[in-house]
N, C-alpha and C positions, 0 to 999 in steps of 0.2 A: 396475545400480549395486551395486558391493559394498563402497565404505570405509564406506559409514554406516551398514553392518548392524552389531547389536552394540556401538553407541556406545552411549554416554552424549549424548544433546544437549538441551543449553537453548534452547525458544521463548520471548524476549521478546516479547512482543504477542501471545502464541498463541493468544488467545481472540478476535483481531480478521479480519478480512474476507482476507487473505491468509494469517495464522496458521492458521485453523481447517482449511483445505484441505492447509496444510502439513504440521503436525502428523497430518494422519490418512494421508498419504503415507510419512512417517518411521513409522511403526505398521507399516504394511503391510510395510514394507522390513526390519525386524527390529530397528528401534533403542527405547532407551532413553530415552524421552521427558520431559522436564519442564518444565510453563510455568506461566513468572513475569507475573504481570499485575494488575493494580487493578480489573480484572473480574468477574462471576461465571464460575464456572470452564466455563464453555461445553458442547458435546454431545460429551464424549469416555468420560462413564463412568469407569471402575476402570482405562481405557488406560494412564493419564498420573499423573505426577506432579504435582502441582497448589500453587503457591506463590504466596500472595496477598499485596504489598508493593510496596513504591514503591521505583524504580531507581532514581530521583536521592541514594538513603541507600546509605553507602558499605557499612556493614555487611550490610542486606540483598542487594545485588549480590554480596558477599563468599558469602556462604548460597548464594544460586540459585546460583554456579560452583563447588559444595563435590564436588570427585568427576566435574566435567565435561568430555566431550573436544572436543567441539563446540558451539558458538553460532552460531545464527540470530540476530541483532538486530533485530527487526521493530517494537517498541514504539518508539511518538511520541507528541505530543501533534499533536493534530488541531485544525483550526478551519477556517472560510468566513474571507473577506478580510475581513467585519466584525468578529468574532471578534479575531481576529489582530491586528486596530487596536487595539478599545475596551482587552486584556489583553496589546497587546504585550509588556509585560517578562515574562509569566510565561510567554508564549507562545517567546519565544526562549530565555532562562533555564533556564527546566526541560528542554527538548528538547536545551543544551546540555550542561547538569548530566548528565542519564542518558546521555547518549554517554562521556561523560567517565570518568563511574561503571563505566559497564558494560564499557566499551574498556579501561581501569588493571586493572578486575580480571581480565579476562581476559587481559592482558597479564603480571599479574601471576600468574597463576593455570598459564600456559605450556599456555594452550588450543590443540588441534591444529590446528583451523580453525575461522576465526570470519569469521561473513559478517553485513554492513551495509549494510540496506537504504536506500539514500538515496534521490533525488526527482531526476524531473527540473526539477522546479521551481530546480533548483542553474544552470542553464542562462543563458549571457545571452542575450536575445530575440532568437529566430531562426524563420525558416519552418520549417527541418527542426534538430532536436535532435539533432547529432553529439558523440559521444566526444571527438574532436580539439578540441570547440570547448568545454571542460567547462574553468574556473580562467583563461578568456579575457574573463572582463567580467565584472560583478556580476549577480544576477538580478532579473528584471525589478520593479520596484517593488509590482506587486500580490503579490509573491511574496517581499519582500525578509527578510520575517522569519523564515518558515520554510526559504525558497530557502540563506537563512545561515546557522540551526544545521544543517543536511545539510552545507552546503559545509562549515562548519567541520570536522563530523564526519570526513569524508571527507581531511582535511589533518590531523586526529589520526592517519589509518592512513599518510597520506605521510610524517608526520613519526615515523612508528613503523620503517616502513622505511627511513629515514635514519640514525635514531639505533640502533636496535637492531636491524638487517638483517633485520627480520621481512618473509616472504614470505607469511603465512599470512594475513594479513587482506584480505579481499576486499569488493566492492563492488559492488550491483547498484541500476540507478537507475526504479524501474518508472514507466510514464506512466500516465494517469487510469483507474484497477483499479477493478471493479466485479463485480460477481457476486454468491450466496450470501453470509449472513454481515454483509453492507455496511451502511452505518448508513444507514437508511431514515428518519432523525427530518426530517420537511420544514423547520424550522430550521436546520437543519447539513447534510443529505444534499447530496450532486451531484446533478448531473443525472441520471443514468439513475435510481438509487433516490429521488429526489425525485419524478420524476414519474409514479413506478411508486405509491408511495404514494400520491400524491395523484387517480391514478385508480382503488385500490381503493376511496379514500374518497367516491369519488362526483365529485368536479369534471368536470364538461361543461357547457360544452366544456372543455376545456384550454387555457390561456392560456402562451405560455412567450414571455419576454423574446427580441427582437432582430428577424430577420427570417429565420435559420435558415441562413443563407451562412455560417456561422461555419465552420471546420475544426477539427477536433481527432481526436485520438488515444487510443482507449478499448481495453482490453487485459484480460482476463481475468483473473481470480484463479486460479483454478485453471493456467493457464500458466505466473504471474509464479511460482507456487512452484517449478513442474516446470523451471524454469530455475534459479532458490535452487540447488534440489538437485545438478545439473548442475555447476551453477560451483564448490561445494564438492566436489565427488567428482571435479573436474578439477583443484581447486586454479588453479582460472582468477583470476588476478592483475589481468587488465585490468578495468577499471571497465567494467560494459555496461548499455544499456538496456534496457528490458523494455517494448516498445510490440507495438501486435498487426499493424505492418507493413502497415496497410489504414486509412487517413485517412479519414472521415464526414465528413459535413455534420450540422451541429446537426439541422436537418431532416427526414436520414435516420434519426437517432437518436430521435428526436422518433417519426416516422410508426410507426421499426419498434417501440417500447414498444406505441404504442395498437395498434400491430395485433394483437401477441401479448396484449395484457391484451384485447381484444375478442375474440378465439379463446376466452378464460375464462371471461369473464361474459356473453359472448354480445350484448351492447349497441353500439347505436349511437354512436361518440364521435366530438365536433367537435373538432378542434385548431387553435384562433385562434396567431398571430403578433402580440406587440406594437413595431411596429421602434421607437416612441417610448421605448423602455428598451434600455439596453448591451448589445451580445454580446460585448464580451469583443476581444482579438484578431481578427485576420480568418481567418488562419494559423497552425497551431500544430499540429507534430506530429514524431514522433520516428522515428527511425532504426534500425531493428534488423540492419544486414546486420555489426557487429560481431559477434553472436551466433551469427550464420546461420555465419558463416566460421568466429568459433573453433573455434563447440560444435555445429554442426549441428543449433541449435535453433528449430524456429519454431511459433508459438501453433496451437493445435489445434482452439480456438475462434476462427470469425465472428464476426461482430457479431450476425448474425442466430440464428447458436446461442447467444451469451452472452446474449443477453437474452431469450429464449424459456426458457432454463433457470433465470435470474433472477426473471423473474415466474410461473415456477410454482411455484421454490420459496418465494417468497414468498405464495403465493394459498395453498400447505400448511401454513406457519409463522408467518405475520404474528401469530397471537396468543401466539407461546412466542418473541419476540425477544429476544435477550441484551441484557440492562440494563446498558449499558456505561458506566462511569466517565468523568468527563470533569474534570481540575482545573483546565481555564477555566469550569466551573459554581459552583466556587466563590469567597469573597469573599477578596482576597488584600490 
């Protein structure tokens, strides 16, 4: 790759689970790095440019793009479906405000390429998550509030290339990311960092909701960047997924954690099934042969590698994790 050597580029969320992998890819490559976040400024050292503010303010958005020629958009607000209930408005609001903020001013600012990260949760409920089938139905109701500030976002860049024939703004939709980085809080964590915690912390057996028939679709962080990168140095216009192209069983995901966390601590671990509690969907999982075709991209991690690499760096770092900001923690 050579357009992004020598840039100037803004990570929003760059101190978050897909940022931190990204940003030290753009190092490598010879660009000029700066990230915006509500974070502590994460493991980058004297690399990076370091800007601590809130993107929903017009002015601060103004600042981070002072001097920039590319945008990564990676910051959200995050939450579980409980979450996302008890604070929906601020849960949809703010996630639309900072799109909105961050999108004007780089709009405004005549950024060379700017790439936004959306969800596949934008999706209407389907077994497999295709492209074609993206602004074809609402997303599914466990999803409708976050599902909707993405979708929205994502109709700011269509309606950017309507009204002002911008080509530059891109869109990448990754599916359930985990690796390095991830938020491990058992409160909030997904599944794989949920129950990676909760068997450093001692639980055995292990108790996990459903009956483990579930399907989904789990994908790498360090991938979903190496694809980021790709689509901006291609100036790839079409909206794509970022899944790992290899659908699990809840159960598969399940066995393979305790197996790699028992390679660590050397211990016996039971893993009970409660099917008296929800799994969720039965089917659920996404599509990457748009990527494969465009861009000749496919994930470089297994399932069986992402999570062997997840829980040792977690078994290294669990006591230096980055204290991450959350403004559904506080009182609104």
């Amino acid at each position: 790759m050579t357009f992004l050597a020598g840039k100037s580029v803004l990570v929003t969320g760059g101190t978050g689970l897909i940022g931190i992998p990204l940003v030290g890819k753009l190092v490598e490559m010879g660009a000029r790095v700066r990230v915006a976040s509500l974070d502590q400024e994460g493991p980058f050292g004297g690399r990076i440019e370091f800007m601590k503010g809130d993107l929903c303010e017009k002015s601060f958005c103004e600042a981070a793009l002072k001097d920039i020629d590319v945008v990564f958009h990676l910051a959200g607000i995050k939450g579980g479906i409980g979450v996302s209930h008890s604070k929906a408005s601020t849960f949809l609001v703010r996630n639309i405000l900072m799109n909105i903020q961050v999108m004007e001013a780089a709009r405004r600012a005549g950024i060379e390429r700017f790439l936004y990260a959306s969800s596949i949760c934008i999706y209407p409920p389907a077994r497999v998550f295709e492209e074609k089938n993206a602004f074809s139905g609402f997303p599914h109701p466990s999803d409708k509030f976050g599902g909707m500030a993405k979708l929205i976002g994502e109709m700011q860049i269509e309606a950017y290339r309507l009204q002002y024939h911008l080509d530059n703004f891109l869109t990448v939709r990754p599916a359930n990311t985990y690796g390095p980085f991830d938020n491990f809080d058992p409160r909030s964590a997904l599944i794989i960092p949920a129950l990676i915690h909760r068997l450093f912390a001692g639980e055995n057996p292990l108790t996990v909701w459903g009956d483990g028939t579930a399907v989904r679709d789990f994908v790498y962080a360090e991938d979903v960047a190496d694809l980021m990168l790709l689509m901006v140095e291609r100036n790839e216009r079409t909206a794509l997924n970022a899944g790992s192209g290899e659908p699990a069983t809840i159960r598969t995901v399940a066995e393979t954690v305790v197996r790699c966390v028992r390679e660590i601590l050397g211990t016996d671990i039971t893993l009970k099934w409660d099917a008296s509690k929800p799994s969720g969907e039965q089917y659920r999982t996404t599509s990457i042969e748009e990527a494969r075709t465009r861009l000749g991209w496919s994930p470089r991690y297994d399932l069986e590698q992402g999570i062997r690499e997840t829980v040792r760096w977690y078994h290294e770092n669990r006591t230096m994790l980055i204290d991450r900001y959350s403004i559904l923690s506080e009182e609104q």
